[in-house]
C-alpha positions in Angstrom: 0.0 0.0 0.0 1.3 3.5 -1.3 0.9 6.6 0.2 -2.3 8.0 -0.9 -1.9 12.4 -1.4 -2.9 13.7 1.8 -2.1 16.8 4.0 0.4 16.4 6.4 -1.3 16.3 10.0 -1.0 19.6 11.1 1.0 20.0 14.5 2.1 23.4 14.9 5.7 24.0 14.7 6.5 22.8 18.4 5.2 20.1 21.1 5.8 18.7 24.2 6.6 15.0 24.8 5.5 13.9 27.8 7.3 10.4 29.5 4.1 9.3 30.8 0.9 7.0 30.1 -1.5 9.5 30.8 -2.0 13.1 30.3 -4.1 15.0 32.7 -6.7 17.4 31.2 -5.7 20.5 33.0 -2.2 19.9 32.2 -3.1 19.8 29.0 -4.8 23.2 29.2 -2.2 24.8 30.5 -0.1 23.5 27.4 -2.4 24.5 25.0 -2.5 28.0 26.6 1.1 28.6 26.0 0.7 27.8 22.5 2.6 24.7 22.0 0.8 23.1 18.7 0.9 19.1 20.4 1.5 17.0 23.2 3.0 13.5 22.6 2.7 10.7 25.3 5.0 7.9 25.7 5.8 5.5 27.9 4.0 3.0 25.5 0.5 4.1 26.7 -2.7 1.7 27.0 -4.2 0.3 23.9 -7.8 1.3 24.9 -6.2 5.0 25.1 -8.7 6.0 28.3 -7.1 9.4 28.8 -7.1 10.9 25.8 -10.9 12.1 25.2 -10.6 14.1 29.0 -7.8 16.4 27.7 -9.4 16.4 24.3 -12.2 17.7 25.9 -10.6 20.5 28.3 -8.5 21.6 25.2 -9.9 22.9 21.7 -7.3 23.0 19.0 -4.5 21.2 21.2 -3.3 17.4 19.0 -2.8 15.2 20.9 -0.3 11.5 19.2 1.1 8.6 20.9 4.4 8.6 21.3 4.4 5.8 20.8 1.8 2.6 21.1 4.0 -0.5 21.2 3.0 -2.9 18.7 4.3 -5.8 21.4 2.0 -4.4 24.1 -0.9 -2.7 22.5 -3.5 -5.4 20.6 -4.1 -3.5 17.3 -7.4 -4.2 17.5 -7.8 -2.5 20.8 -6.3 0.3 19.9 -8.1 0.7 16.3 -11.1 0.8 18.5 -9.9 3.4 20.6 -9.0 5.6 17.6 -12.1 5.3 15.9 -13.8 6.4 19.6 -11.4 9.1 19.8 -12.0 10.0 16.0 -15.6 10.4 16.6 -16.4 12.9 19.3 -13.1 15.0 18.4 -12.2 14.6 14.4 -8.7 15.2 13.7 -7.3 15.9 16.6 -5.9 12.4 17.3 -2.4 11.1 15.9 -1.6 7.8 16.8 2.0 6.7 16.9 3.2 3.4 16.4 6.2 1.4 17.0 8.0 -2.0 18.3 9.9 -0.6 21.3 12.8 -1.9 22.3 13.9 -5.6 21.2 15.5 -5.8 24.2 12.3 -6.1 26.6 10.6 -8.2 24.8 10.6 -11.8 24.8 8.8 -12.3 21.3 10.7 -13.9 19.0 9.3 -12.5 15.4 11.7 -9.7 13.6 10.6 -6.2 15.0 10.6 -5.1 11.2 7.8 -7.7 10.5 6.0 -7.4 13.7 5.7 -3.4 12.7 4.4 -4.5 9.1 1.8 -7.0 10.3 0.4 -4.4 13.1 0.0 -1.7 10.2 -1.5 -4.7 8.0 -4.5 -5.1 11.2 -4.9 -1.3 11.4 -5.6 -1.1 7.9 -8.2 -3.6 8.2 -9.1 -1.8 11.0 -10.1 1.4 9.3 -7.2 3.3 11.3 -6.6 5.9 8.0 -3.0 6.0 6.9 -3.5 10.2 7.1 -3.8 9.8 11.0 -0.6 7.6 11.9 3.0 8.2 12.4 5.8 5.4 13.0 8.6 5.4 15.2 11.5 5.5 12.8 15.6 5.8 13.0 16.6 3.2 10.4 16.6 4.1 6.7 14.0 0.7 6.5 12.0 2.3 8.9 11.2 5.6 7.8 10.5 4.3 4.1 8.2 1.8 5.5 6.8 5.3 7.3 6.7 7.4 4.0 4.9 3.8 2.6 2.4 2.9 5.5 1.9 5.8 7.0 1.9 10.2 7.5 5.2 10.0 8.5 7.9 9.4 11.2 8.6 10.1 14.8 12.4 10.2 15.3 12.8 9.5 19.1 16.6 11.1 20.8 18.1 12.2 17.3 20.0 14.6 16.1 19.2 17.8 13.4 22.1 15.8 11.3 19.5 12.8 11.6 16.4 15.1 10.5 18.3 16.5 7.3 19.4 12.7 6.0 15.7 11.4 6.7 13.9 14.2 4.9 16.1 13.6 2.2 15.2 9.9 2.7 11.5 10.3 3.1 10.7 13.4 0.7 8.9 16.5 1.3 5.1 15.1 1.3 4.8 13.0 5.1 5.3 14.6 8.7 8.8 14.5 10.0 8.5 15.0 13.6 11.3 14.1 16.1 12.3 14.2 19.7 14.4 16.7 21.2 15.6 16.8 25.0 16.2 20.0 27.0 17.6 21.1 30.1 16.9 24.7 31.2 20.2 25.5 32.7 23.6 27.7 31.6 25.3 25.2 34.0 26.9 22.9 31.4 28.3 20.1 33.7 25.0 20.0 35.5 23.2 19.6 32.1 25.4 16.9 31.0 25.3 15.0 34.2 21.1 15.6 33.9 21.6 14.8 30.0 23.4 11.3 30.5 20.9 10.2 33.6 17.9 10.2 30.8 20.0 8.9 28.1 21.6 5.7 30.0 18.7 3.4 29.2 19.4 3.7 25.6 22.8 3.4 25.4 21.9 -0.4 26.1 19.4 -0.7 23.4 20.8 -1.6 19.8 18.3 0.2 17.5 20.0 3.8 19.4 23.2 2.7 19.3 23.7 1.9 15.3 21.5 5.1 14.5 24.2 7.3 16.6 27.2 5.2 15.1 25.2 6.1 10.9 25.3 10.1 12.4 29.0 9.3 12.9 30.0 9.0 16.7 32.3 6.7 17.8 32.6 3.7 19.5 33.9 5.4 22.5 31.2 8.3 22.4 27.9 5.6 22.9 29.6 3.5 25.3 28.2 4.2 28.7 28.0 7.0 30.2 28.6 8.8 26.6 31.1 11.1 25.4 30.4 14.5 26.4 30.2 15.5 22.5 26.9 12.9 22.2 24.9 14.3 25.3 25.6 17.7 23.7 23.7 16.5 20.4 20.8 14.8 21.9 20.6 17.2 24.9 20.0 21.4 24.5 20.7 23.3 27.3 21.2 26.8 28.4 19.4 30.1 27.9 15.9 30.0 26.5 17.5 31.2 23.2 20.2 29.0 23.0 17.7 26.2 23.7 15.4 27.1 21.2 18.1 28.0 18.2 19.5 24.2 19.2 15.3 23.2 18.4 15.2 25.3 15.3 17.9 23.5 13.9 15.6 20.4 13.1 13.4 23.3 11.6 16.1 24.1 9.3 16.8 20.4 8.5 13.3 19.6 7.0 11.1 18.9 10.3 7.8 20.0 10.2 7.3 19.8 13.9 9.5 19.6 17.1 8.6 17.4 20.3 10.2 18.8 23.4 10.9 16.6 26.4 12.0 18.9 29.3 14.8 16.9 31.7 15.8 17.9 34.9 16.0 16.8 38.8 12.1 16.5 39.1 10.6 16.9 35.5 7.4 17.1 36.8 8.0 20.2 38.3 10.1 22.1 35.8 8.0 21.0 32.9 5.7 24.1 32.9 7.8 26.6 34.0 10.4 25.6 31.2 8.2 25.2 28.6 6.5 28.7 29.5 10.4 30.2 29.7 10.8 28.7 26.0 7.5 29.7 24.7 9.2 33.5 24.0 11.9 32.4 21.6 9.9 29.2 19.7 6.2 30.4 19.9 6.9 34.1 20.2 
């Protein structure tokens, strides 16, 4: 199945990504009111996607995508159900994103690539529209299979370098929407030490590691705890406009939208207040 001529879901030009299942309805309000475009949840959310109509319904133009479902975790049945619900009482304002998680945690024993295939082979019976799903993509057989099967790809802890080789992969017509991590501090030591407590989980999983090693780090600079030169590419830090002219760089590569996760000692806490210190240089 091709990709049929469709607009590009429509995100704004900035999100939030959220490391949670959930997302409360008066936090999403308050993201909306700062004028971020989308919120992204991850943490591979439930297939029957229970919180999503609550903060549809305390928000009025705010998207909200998954960020992603895990096709290990997440029946695609369940979840087609879910969509259609979702579709229904708030049209277009839903983006489901898809992907197989980490090999690693999983004890299944069929090829991620394949697993990924087959789930977007039971959506499509499904009648989840190709228009209104993104895939998690790094690999160069990914993000085809995203430009093929879907509205486009969801880059997860890349770099602008990344962005600018998979528009070039992909072509101007799908969504290109990746990840970006941010730490609102000048203090560079205490960024990078904040930086490389988020990004030790995935300097154990494969998929990360050979995407970094394509951009061109080293050996040396993915082995654990990571050179100081890859937590500065996956991690911006410092003033709000230094943050945000690190975020418009993945503008400048080809991205149509940027996700923001905001790190830091509790990112509960700082999320707001960072996001409403950035909202000047990226929204304003």
């Amino acid at each position: 199945m091709t990709q049929p001529v469709s607009p590009k879901p429509d995100l704004g030009k900035f999100g939030v990504w959220i490391g949670s299942r959930s997302l409360a309805p008066e936090l999403a309000a308050q993201i909306e009111s700062l004028g971020y475009g989308a919120v992204w949840i991850g943490a591979s959310p439930d297939a029957d996607l229970a919180w999503a109509e609550p903060a549809l319904a305390q928000t009025t133009s705010l998207q909200l995508a998954t960020g992603i479902v895990n096709t290990w975790s997440a029946p695609a049945n369940t979840v087609a159900e879910s969509y259609r619900r979702i579709e229904g009482a708030y049209p277009q304002r839903f983006l489901l994103g898809v992907g197989v998680g980490h090999r690693e945690h999983t004890q299944e024993y069929q090829k991620p690539y394949d697993k990924l295939v087959e789930y977007l082979a039971e959506l499509d019976a499904a009648g989840v529209p190709i228009g209104r799903r993104v895939l998690a993509a790094l690999g160069p057989r990914v993000l085809r299979l995203a430009k093929e099967r879907s509205a486009g790809a969801h880059p997860y802890l890349t770099t602008p370098e990344h962005t600018a080789t998979s528009r070039e992969l992909v072509g101007s017509s799908v969504l290109l929407a990746p990840e970006h991590k941010v730490v609102l501090t000048a203090d560079r030591d205490e960024a990078r030490a904040i930086g490389r407590q988020f990004v030790d989980f995935y300097l154990g999983l494969r998929n990360y590691v050979n995407n970094w090693l394509r951009l061109g780090f080293s050996a040396d600079d993915v082995r654990k705890p990571g050179s100081d030169r890859l937590i500065d590419a996956l991690v911006a830090y410092g003033t709000p406009d230094a943050i945000a002219e690190r975020l418009h760089e993945h503008l400048d590569a080809g991205a149509d939208h940027v996700a923001i996760q905001v790190l830091g000692a509790s990112p509960g806490e700082q999320l707001l207040p960072t996001l409403s210190e950035l909202a000047r240089p990226l929204l304003g």
